[in-house]
Each structure stands twice: as C-alpha cells, then as structure tokens.
Backbone bond lengths (Angstrom), bond angles and torsions (degrees), N, CA, C in turn:
res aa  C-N    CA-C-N  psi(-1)  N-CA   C-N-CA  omega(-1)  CA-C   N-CA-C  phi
1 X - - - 1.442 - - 1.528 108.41 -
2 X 1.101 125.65 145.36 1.461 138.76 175.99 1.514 96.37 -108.50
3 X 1.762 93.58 139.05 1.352 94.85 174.22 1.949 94.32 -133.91
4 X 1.654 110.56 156.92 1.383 114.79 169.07 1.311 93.70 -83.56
5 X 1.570 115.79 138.36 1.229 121.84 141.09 1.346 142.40 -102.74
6 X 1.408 120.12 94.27 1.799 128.42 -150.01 2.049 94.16 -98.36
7 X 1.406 95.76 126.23 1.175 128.53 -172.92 1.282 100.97 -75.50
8 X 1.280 163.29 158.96 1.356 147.86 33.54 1.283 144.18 -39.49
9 X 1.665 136.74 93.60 0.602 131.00 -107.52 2.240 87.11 -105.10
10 X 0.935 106.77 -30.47 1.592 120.31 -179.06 1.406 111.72 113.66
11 X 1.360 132.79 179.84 1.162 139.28 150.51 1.137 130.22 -61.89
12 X 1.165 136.94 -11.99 1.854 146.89 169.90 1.518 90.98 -84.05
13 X 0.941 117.01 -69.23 1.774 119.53 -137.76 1.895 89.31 -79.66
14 X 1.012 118.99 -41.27 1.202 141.59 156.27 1.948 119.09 -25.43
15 X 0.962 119.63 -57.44 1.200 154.40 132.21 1.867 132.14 -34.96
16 X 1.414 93.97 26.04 1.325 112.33 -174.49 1.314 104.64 -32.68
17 X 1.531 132.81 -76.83 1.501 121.02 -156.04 1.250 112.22 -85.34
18 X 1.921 117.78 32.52 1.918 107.79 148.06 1.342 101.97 -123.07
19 X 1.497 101.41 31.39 1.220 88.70 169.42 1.518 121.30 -97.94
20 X 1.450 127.65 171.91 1.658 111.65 -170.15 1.774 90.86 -99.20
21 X 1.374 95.80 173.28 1.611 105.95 -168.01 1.345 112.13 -64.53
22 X 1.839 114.56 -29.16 1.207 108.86 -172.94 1.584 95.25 -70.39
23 X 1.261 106.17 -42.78 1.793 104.65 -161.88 1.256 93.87 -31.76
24 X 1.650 117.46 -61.73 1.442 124.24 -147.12 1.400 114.53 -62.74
25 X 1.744 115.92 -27.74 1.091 114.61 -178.96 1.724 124.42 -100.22
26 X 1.572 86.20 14.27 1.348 90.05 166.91 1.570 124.27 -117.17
27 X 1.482 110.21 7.10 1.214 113.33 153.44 1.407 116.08 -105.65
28 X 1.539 124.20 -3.50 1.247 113.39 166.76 1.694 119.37 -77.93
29 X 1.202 98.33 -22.56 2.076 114.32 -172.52 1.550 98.79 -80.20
30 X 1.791 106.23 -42.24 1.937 101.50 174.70 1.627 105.57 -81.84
31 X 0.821 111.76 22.46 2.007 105.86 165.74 1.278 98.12 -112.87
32 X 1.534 119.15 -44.09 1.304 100.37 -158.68 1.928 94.64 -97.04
33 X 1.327 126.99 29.26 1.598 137.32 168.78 1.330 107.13 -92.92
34 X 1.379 104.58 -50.76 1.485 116.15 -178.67 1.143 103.91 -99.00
35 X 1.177 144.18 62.49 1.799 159.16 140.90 1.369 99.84 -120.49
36 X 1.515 126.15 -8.82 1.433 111.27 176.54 1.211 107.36 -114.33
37 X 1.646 117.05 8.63 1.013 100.07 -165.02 1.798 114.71 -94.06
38 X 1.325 113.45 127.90 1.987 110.26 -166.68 1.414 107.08 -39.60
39 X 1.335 116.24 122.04 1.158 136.86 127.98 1.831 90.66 142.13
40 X 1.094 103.67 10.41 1.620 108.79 -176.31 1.579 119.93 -88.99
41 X 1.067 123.66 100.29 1.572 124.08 -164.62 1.950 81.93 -94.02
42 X 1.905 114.03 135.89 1.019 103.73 -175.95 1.490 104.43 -99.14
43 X 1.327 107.03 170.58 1.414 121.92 -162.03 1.656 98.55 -112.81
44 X 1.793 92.18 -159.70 2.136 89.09 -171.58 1.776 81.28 -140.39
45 X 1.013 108.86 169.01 1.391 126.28 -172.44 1.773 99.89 -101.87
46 X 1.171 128.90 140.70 1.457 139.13 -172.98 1.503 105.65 -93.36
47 X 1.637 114.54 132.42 1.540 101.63 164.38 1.281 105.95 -72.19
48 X 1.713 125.13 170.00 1.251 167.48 -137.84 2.389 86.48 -74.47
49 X 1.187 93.14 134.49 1.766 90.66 173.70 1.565 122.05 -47.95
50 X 1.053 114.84 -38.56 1.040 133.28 -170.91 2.012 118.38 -74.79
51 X 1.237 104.96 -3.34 1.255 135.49 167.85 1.697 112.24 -80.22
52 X 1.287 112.45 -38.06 1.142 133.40 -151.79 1.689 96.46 -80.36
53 X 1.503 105.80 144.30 1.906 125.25 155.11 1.134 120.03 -99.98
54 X 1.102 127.01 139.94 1.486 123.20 177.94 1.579 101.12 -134.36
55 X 1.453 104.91 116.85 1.469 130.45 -174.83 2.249 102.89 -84.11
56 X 0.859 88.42 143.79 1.629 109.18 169.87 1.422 120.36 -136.68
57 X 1.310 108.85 157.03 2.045 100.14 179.64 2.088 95.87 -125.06
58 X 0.946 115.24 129.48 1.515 106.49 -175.89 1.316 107.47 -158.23
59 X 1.796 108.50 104.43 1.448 107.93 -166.60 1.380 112.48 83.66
60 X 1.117 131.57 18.49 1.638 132.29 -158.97 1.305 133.02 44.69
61 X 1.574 114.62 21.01 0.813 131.84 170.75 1.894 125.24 -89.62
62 X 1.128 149.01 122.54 1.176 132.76 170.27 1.390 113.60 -89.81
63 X 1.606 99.61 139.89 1.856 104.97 -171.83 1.448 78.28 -141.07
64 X 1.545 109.17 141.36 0.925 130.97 152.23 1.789 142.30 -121.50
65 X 0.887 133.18 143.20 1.733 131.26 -172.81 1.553 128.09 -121.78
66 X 0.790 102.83 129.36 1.688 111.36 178.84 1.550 105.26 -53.77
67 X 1.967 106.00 132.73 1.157 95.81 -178.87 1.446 133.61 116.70
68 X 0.969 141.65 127.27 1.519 119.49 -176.04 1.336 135.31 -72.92
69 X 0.788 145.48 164.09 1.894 154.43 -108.45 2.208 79.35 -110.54
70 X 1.034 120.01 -47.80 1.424 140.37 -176.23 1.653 125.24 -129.58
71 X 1.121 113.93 115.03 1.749 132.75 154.59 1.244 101.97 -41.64
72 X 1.309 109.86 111.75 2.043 110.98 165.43 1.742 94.06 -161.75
73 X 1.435 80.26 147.41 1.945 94.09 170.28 1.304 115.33 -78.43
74 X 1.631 110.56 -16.06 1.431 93.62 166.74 1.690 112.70 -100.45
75 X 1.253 104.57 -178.60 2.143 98.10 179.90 1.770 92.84 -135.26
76 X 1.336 114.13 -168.85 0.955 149.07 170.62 1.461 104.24 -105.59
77 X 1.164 102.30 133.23 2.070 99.25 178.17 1.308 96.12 -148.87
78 X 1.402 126.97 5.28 2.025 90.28 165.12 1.521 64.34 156.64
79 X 2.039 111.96 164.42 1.244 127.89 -152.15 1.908 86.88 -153.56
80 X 1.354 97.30 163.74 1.734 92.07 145.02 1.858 86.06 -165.34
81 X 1.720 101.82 -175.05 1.319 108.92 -176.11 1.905 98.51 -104.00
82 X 1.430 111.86 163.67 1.232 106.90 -176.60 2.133 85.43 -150.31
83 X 1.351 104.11 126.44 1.523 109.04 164.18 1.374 107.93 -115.40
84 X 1.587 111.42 111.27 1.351 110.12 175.74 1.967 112.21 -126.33
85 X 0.867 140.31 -127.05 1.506 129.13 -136.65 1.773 76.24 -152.61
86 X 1.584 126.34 -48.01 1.162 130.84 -159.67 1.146 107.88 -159.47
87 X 1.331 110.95 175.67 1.625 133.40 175.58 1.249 121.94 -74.50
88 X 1.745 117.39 -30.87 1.677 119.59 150.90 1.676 127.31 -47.40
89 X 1.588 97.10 -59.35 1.323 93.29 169.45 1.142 127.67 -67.61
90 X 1.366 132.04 -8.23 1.472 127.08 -175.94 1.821 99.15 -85.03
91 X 1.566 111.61 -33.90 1.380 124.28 163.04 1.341 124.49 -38.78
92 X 1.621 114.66 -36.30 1.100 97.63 -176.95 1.506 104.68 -108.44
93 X 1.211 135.60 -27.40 1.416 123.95 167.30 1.253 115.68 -51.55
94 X 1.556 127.30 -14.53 1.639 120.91 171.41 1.529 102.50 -71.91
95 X 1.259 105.15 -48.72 1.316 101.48 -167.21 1.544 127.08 -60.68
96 X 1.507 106.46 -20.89 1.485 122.52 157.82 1.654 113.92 -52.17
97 X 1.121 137.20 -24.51 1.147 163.37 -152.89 1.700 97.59 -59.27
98 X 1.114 140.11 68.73 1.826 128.24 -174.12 1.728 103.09 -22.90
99 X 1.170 117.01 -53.84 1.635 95.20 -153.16 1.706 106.11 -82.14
100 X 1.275 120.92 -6.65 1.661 140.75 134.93 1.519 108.50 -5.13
101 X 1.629 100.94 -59.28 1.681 90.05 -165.65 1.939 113.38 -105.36
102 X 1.680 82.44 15.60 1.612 86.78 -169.03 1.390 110.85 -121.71
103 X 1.656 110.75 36.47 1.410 122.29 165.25 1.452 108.55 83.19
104 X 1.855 102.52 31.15 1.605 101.83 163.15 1.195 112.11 -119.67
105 X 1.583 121.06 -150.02 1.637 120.25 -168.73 1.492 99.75 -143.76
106 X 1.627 131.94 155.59 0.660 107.06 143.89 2.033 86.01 -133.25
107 X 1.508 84.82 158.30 1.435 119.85 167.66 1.014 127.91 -50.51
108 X 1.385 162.77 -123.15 1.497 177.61 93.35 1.303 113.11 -173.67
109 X 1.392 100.38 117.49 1.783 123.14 169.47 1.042 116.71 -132.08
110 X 1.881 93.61 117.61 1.969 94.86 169.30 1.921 107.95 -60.00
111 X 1.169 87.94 143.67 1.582 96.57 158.60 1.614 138.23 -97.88
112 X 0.689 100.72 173.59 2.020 109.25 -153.78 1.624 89.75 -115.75
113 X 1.155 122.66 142.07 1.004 140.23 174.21 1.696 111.95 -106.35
114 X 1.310 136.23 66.95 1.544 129.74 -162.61 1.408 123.46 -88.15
115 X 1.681 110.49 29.93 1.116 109.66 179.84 1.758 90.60 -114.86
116 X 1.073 121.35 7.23 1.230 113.43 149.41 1.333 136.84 -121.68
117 X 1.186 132.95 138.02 1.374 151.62 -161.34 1.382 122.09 -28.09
C-alpha cells in the first residue's frame, strides 16, 4: 500500500529563525535520515499558504483566488510518499518525522489508484 505523507510542520519548527542551531540541524539531519529510509520516495517542502492560488470551474468558467482553498492555523508544508506492508508501519515512519516531536503533525493517506476500475 502507498500512503501520502502530508507534513505539518507546527509553529516552532515552522518558525525557522527562533529556532536554535541545534534545533535546525536536527530537523535538517531527520529529513534527510528519513529520505533514506526504504520504502520512502522523498517529497519537497511547500511555500507558506498564503503563496498559494486556488482555481475553481463554475459555469465553465475558471476563476481563480489568491490564497488557500481554506483558513486554518494549521498548513501543509511539504509531503513525501511512503510504501509500506500496512498502516502500522506507515505509523511509525511518521513518527520519525523531526517536526513530529516539535509540536507538529503529520497526516497519512492511503492512496487510490483511479486508473483502475
């Protein structure tokens, strides 16, 4: 099973320049630990929400808006893919996750394959 793994990273880790050097280099050494780790396809980190367009189709028309699709205190900040056996193991490679233990989240979604029936 393939699962997405969607990052939130929190407000600390989030917060790059209060963070202290070790902080920084200890979520840069656990990204790049868990990018090697097998079955981990690596992902890219997202700019800031507020960067973001969010497209609509209405009437066949496309309109689009500055901004993200939804208002939330938390964001999306960076993803990667994870193929594991189950839903435990995908459990614990999130939890490897650095910004995991520094008051962020991460997500996990199996994925759908919709080119088949």
């Amino acid at each position: 099973m393939k699962y997405m793994m969607l990052i939130n990273l929190g407000p600390k880790a989030r917060d790059w320049q209060n963070l202290t050097e070790d902080e920084r280099n200890a979520l840069q050494s656990g990204f790049q630990a868990l990018n090697q780790t097998p079955g981990v396809t690596p992902g890219i980190g997202l700019a800031p929400p507020e960067t973001a367009t969010t497209v609509r189709v209405q009437d066949g028309k496309t309109l689009t808006t500055d901004g993200p699709y939804v208002e939330t205190k938390e964001a999306l900040d960076g993803f990667f893919m994870f193929e594991a056996d189950d839903l435990d193991a995908a459990i614990e490679v999130a939890a490897k996750v650095p910004a995991a233990s520094l008051g962020g989240a991460i997500e996990i979604r199996p994925t759908q394959d919709w080119t088949q029936n």
